[in-house]
C-alpha positions, -999 to 999 in steps of 0.1 A, spaced: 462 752 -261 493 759 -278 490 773 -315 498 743 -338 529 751 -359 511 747 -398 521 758 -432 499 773 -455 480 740 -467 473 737 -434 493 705 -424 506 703 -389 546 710 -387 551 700 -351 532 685 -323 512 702 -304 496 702 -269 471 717 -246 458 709 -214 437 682 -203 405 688 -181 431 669 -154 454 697 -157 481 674 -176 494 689 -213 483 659 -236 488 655 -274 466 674 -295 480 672 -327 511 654 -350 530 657 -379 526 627 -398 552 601 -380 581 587 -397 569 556 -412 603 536 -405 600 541 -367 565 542 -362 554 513 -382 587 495 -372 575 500 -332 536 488 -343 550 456 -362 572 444 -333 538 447 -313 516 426 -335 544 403 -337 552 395 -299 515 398 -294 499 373 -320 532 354 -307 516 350 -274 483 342 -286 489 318 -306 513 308 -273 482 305 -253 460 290 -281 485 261 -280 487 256 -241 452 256 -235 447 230 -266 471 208 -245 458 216 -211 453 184 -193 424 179 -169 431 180 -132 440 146 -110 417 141 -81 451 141 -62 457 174 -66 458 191 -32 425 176 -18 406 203 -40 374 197 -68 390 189 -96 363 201 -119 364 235 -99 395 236 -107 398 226 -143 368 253 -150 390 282 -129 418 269 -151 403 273 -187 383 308 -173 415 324 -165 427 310 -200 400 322 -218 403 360 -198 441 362 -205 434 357 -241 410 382 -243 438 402 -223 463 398 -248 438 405 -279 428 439 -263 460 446 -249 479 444 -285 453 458 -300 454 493 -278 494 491 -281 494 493 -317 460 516 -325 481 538 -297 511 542 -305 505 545 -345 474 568 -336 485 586 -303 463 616 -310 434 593 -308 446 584 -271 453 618 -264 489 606 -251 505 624 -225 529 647 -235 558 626 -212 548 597 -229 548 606 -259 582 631 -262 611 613 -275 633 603 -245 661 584 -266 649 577 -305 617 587 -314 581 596 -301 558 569 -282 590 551 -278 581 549 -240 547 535 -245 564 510 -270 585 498 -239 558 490 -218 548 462 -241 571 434 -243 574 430 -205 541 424 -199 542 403 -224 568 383 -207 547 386 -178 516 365 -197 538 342 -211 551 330 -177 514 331 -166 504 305 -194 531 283 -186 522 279 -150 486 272 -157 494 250 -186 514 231 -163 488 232 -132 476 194 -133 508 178 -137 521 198 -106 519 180 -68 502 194 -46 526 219 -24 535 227 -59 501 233 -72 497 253 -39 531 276 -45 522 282 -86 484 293 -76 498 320 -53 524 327 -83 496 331 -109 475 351 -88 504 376 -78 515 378 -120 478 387 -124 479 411 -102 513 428 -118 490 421 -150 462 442 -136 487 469 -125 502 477 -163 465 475 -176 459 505 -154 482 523 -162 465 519 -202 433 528 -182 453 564 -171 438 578 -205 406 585 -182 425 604 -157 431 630 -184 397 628 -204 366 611 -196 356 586 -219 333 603 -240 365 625 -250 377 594 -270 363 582 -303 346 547 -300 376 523 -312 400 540 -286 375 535 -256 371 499 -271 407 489 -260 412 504 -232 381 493 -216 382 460 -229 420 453 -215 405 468 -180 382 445 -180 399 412 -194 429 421 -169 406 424 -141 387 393 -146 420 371 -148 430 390 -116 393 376 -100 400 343 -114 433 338 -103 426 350 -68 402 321 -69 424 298 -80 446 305 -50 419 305 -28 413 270 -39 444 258 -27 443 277 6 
């Protein structure tokens, strides 16, 4: 581990790293971060994030029930596969803002890597910052297909299943790369609240992923 840089009160002057049991240098230590572009990065995630909650709060509050005309399928298999994979992305989206922000406000917590967490342009955790707003983008397009599901004709219905199912799948992808904490640290490494997010946007991402693969199943 590198000697932190300190001053004789002993507050850290620069960050400082050492090596993960993976072999990777990780954060170990911070100054404390410049409020302006720290906070600035954490309120533009709680923003576009309780955006797309309350987005998907709205959608499913108007989700209309499935026609018996849609595709030859069970329309009450479907409607439940529809409001399951409302309920998981929600759940997504909760966890998944809430590791975004606890991150990159607390990225000692998350013992961030040291490539994420370097300023590459601006400022520190400015790369993990970046991550967020296109999956974001990515759930939003997600909720508007499956809002629109039982209006849709069949081929249609057929074509936007397959399209759900593959944004899942991109979905799942990004919340793996969250879960890349545990390739430098087992979880007991991380303090309870940390572990919290990360697990719970595996999990949430993963179960959208199931139901969306059975949605497209359905219309196979």
């Amino acid at each position: 581990m590198a000697s932190p840089s300190s001053n004789e009160l002993g507050a850290v002057l620069a960050p400082t790293f050492m090596r993960a049991s993976s072999g990777q240098w990780m954060l170990a230590a911070e100054p404390a971060p410049e409020f302006i572009p720290r906070g600035l990065m954490v309120l533009l995630v709680l923003v576009q994030g309780i955006a797309v909650i309350a987005f998907t709060l709205l959608h499913r509050a108007r989700l209309q029930p499935t026609p018996a005309s849609t595709g030859g399928v069970s329309p009450a298999q479907c409607d439940r596969l529809l409001r399951s994979a409302f309920g998981w992305l929600l759940a997504s989206m909760l966890f998944h803002t809430a590791h975004y922000a606890d991150n990159i406000w607390d990225p000692v917590k998350y013992r961030e890597p040291q490539w994420l967490y370097q300023a590459w342009l601006f400022t520190e955790m400015e790369l993990t910052f970046a991550f967020f707003s296109p999956l974001c983008f990515v759930l939003l397009v997600s909720v508007d297909l499956l809002s629109a599901f039982p209006g849709l004709r069949p081929a249609h219905a057929k074509s936007a299943a397959r399209t759900i199912w593959h944004l899942s799948l991109l979905h799942l992808a990004a919340s793996a790369l969250s879960g890349g904490h545990y390739a430098l640290e087992a979880p007991p490494s991380f303090v309870l609240s940390a572990n919290l997010t990360i697990m719970g946007e595996l999990i949430a991402s993963s179960w959208l992923a199931v139901e969306a693969w059975r949605l497209d199943r359905l219309f196979r």
